[in-house]
GUSE-301502 format. One record per residue (C-alpha): residue in three letters; x negated, y, z negated. Coordinates in steps of 0.2 Angstrom, whole numbers, padded with zeros to 4 digits, always signed. Each point is the difference from the previous one (the first is absolute). Layout:
BEGIN
<node><type>Ala</type><xx>X</xx><yy>Y</yy><zz>Z</zz></node>
...
//
This chain:
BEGIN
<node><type>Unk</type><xx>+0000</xx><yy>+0000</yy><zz>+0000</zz></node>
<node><type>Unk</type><xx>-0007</xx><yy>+0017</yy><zz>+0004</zz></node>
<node><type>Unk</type><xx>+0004</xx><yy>+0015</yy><zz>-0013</zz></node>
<node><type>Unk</type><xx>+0002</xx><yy>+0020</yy><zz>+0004</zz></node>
<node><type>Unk</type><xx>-0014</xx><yy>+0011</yy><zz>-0005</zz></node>
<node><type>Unk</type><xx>-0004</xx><yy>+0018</yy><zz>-0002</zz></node>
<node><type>Unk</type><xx>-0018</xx><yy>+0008</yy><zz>+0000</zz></node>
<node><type>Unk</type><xx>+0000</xx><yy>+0007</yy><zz>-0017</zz></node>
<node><type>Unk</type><xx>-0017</xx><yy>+0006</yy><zz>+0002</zz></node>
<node><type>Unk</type><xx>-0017</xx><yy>-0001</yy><zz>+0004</zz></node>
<node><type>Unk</type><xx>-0013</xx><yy>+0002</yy><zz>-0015</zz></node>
<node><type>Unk</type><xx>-0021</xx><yy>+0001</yy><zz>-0002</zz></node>
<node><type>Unk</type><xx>-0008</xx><yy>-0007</yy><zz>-0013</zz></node>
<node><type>Unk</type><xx>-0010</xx><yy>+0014</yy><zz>-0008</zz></node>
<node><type>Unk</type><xx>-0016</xx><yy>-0012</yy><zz>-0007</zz></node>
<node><type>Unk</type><xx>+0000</xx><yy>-0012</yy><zz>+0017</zz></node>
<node><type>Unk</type><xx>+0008</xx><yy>+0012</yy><zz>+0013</zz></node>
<node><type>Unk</type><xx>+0011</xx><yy>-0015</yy><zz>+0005</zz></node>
<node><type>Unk</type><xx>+0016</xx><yy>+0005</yy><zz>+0008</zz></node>
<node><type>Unk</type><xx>+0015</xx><yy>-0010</yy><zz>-0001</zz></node>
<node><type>Unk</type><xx>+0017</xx><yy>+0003</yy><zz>+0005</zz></node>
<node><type>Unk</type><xx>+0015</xx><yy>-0006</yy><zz>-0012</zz></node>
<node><type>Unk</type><xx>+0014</xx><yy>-0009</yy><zz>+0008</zz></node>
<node><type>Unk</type><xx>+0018</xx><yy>+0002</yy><zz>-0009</zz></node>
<node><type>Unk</type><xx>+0015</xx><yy>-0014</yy><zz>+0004</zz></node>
<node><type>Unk</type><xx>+0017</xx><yy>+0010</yy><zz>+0002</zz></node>
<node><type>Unk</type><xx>+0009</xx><yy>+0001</yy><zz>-0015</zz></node>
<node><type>Unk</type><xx>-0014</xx><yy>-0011</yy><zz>-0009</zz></node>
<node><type>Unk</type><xx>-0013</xx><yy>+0007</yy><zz>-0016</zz></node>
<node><type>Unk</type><xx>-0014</xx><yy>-0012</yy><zz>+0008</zz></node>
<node><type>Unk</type><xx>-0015</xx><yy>+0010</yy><zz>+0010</zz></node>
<node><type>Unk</type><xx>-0010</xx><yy>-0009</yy><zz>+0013</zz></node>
<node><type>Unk</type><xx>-0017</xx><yy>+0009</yy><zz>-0002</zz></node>
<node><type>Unk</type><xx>-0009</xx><yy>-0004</yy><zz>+0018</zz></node>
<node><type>Unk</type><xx>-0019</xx><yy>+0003</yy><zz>+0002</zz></node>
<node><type>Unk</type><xx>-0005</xx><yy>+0009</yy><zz>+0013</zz></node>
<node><type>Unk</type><xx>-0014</xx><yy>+0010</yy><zz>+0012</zz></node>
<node><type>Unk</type><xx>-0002</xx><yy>+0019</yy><zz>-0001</zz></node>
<node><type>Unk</type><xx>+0004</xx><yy>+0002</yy><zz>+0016</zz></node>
<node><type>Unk</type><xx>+0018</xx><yy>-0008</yy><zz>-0002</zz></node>
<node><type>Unk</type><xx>+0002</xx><yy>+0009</yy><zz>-0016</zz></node>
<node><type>Unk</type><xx>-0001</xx><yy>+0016</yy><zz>+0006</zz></node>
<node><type>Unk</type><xx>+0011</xx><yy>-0004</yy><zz>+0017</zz></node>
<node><type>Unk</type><xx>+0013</xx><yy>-0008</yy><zz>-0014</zz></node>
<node><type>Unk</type><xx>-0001</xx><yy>+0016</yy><zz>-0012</zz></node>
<node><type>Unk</type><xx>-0002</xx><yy>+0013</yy><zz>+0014</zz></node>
<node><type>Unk</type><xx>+0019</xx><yy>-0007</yy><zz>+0007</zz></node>
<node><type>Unk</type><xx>+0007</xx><yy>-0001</yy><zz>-0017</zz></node>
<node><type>Unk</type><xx>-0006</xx><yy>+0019</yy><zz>-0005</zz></node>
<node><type>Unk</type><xx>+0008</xx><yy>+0005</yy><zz>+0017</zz></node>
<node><type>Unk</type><xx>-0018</xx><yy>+0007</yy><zz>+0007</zz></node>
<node><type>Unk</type><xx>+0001</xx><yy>-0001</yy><zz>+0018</zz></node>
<node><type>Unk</type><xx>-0020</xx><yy>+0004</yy><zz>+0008</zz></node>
<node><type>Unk</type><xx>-0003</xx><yy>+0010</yy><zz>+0015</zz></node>
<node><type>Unk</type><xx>-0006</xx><yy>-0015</yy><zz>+0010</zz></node>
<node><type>Unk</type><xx>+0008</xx><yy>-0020</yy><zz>-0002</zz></node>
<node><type>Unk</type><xx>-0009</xx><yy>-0011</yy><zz>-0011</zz></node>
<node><type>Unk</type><xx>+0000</xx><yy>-0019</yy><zz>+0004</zz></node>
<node><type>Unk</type><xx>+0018</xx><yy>-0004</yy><zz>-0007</zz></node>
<node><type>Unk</type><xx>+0006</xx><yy>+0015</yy><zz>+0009</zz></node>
<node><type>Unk</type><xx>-0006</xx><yy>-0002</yy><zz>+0016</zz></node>
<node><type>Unk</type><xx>+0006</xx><yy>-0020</yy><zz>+0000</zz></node>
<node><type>Unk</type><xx>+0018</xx><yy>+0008</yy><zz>-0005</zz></node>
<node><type>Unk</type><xx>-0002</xx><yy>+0013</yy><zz>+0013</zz></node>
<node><type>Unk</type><xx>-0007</xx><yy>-0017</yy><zz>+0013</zz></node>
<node><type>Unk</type><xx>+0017</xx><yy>-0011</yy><zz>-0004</zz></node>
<node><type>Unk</type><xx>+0011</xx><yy>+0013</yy><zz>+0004</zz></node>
<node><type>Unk</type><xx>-0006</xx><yy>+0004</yy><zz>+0015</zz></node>
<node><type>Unk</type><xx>+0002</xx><yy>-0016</yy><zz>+0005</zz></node>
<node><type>Unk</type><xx>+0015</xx><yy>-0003</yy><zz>-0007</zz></node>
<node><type>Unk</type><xx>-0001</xx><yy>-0011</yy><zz>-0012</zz></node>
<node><type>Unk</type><xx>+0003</xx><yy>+0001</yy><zz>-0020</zz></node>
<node><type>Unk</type><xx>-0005</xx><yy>-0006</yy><zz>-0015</zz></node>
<node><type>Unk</type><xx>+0016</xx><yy>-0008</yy><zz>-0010</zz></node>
<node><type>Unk</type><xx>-0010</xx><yy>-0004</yy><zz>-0014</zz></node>
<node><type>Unk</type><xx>-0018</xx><yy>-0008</yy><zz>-0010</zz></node>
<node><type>Unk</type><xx>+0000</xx><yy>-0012</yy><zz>-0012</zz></node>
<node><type>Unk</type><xx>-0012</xx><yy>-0005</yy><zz>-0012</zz></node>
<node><type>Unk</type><xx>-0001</xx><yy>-0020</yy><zz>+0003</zz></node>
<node><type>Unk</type><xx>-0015</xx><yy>-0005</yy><zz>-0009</zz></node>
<node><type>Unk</type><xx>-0012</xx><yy>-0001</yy><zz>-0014</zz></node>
<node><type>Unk</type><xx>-0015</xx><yy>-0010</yy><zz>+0004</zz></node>
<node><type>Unk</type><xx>-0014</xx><yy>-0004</yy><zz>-0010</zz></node>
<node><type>Unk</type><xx>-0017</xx><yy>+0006</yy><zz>+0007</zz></node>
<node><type>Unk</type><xx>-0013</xx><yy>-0012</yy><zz>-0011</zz></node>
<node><type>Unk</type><xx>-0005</xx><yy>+0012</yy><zz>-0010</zz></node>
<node><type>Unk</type><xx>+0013</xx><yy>+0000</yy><zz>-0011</zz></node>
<node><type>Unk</type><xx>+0008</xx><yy>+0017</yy><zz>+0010</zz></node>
<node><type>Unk</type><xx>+0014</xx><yy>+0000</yy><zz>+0009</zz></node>
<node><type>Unk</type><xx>+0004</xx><yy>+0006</yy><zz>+0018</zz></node>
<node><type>Unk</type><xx>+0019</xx><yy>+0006</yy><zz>+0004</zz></node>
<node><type>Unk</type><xx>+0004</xx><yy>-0004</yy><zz>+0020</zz></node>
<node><type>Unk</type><xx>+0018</xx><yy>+0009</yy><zz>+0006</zz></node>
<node><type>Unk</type><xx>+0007</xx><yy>+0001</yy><zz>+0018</zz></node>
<node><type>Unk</type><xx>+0007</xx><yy>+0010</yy><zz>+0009</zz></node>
<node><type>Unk</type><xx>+0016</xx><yy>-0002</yy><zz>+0011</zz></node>
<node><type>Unk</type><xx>+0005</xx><yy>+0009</yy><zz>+0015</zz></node>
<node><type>Unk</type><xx>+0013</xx><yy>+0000</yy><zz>+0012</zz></node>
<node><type>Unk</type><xx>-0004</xx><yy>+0001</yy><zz>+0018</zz></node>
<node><type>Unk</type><xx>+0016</xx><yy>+0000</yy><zz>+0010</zz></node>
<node><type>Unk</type><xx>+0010</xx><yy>-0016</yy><zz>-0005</zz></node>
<node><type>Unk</type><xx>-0018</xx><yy>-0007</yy><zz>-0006</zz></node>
<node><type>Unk</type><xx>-0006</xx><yy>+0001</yy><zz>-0019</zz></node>
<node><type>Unk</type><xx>-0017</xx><yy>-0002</yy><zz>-0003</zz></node>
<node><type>Unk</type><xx>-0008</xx><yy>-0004</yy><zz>-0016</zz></node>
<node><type>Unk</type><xx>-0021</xx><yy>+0007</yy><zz>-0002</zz></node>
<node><type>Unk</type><xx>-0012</xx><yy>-0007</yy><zz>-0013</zz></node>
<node><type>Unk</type><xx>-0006</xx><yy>+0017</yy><zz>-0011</zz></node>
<node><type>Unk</type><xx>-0008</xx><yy>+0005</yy><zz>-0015</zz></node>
<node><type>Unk</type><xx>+0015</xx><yy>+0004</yy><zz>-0011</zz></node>
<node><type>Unk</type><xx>-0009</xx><yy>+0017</yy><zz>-0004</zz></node>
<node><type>Unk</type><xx>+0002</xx><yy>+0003</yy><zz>+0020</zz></node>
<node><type>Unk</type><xx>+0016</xx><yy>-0006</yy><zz>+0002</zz></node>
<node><type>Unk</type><xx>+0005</xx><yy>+0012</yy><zz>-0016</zz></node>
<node><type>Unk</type><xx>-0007</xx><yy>+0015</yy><zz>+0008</zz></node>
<node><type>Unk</type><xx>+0009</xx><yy>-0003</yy><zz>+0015</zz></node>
<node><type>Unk</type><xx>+0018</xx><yy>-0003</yy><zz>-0008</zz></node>
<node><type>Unk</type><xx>-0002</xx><yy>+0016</yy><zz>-0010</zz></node>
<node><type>Unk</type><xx>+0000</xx><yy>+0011</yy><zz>+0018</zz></node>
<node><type>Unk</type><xx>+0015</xx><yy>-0010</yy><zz>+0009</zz></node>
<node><type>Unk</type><xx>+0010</xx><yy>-0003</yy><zz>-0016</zz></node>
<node><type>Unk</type><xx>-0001</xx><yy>-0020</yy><zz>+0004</zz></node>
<node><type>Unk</type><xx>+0006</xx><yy>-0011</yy><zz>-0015</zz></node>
<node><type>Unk</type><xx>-0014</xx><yy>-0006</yy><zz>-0011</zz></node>
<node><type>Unk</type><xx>+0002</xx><yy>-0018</yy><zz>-0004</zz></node>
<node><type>Unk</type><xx>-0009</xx><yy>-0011</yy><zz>-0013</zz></node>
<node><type>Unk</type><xx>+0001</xx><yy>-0019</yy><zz>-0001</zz></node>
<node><type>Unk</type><xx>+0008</xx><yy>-0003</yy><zz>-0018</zz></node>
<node><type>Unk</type><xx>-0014</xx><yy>-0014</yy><zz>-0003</zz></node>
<node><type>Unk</type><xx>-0012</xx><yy>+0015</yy><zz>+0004</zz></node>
<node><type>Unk</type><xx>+0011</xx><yy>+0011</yy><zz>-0014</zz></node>
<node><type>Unk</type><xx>+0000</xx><yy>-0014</yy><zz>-0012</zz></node>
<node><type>Unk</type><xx>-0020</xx><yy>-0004</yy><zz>+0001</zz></node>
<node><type>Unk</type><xx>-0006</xx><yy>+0017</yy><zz>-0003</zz></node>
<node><type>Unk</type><xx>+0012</xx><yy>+0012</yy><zz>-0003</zz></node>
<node><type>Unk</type><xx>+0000</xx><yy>+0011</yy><zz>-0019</zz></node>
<node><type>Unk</type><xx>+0013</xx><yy>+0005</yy><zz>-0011</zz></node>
<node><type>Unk</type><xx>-0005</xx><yy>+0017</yy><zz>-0006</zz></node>
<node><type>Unk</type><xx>+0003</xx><yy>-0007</yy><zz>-0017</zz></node>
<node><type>Unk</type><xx>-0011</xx><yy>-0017</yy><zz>+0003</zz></node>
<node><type>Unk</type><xx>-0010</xx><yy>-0005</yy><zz>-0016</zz></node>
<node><type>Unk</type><xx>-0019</xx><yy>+0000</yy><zz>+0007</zz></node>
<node><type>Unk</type><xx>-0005</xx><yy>-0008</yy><zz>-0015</zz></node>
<node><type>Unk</type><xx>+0011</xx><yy>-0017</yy><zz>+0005</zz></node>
<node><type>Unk</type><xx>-0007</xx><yy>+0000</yy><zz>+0019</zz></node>
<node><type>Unk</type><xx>-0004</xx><yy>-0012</yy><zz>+0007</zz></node>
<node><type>Unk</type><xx>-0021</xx><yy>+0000</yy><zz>+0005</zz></node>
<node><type>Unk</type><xx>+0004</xx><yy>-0001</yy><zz>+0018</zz></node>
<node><type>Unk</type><xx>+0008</xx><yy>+0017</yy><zz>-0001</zz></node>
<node><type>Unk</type><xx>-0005</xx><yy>+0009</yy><zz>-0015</zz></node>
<node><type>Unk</type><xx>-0015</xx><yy>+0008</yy><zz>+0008</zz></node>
<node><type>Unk</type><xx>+0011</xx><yy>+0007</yy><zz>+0012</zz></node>
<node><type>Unk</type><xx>+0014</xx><yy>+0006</yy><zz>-0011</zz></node>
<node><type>Unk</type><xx>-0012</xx><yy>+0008</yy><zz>-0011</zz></node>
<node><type>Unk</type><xx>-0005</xx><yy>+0010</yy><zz>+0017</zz></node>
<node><type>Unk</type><xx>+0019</xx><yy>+0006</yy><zz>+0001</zz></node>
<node><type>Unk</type><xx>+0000</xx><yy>+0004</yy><zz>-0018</zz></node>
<node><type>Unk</type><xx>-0014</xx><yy>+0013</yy><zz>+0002</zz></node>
<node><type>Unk</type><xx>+0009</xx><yy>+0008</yy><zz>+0015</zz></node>
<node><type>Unk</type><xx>+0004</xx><yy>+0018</yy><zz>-0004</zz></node>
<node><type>Unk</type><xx>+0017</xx><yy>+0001</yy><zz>-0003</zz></node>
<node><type>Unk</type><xx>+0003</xx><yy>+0015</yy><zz>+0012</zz></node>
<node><type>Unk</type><xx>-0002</xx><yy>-0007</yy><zz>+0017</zz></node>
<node><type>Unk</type><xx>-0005</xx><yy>+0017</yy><zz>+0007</zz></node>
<node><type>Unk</type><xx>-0017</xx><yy>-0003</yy><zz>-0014</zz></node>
<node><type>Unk</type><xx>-0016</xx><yy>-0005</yy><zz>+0011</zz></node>
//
């Protein structure tokens, strides 16, 4: 089953200068805090703050592409968390598009497929095993974590509160 989300926003952490944007179901207390790059980060936050640059970044200028050819992005979905080894975790989404009568579905980085959503007000999906891995409750207990998260939801719990911070 997939599940509507909302960017609630993007965040820096101020001691590692890791960015990560913070995923929030529809009508749900749970927040999915996604890592990702700089470059997505400020693409994702420049969207939300309503800053529009003199010349198209990279999202733009695909948005600006798919409508000159006619096509649309209906939605993205974040499908997957897969293990990378090293005890991380990457997130993979896609991208669908509808072409005419044809919908086609493109591997993407979630943060991409994110970025793109935000500027074509496509639905951003999240598959509920995704939500139920790795997804916090703003009042989760770190001190009962498991090990395999708590690094990570410590990371959360030092993000300023004030998304507009770092």
């Amino acid at each position: 089953m997939l599940i509507q989300c909302v960017v609630e926003s993007v965040r820096v952490h101020t001691l590692t200068g890791q960015h990560v944007v913070m995923l929030q179901p529809k009508d749900s207390d749970r927040y999915l805090p996604i890592w990702i790059g700089a470059d997505q980060a400020a693409s994702i936050a420049t969207q939300l703050a309503g800053i529009h640059p003199d010349r198209p970044l990279t999202h733009d200028l695909m948005i600006d592409i798919l409508a000159k050819l006619g096509v649309e992005i209906t939605r993205v979905v974040v499908r997957d968390l897969v293990e990378s080894g090293d005890g991380n975790g990457v997130f993979h989404g896609s991208i669908f598009i509808q072409a005419g009568e044809r919908e086609v579905e493109i591997d993407s980085r979630a943060s991409d497929a994110i970025a793109l959503a935000l500027r074509c007000d496509a639905r951003i999906l999240v598959a509920d095993a995704v939500l139920d891995r790795s997804a916090l409750r703003p009042d989760a207990d770190l001190s009962a974590a498991d090990d395999d998260l708590s690094i990570f939801k410590q990371f959360i719990n030092t993000l300023p509160d004030d998304p507009s911070v770092g």
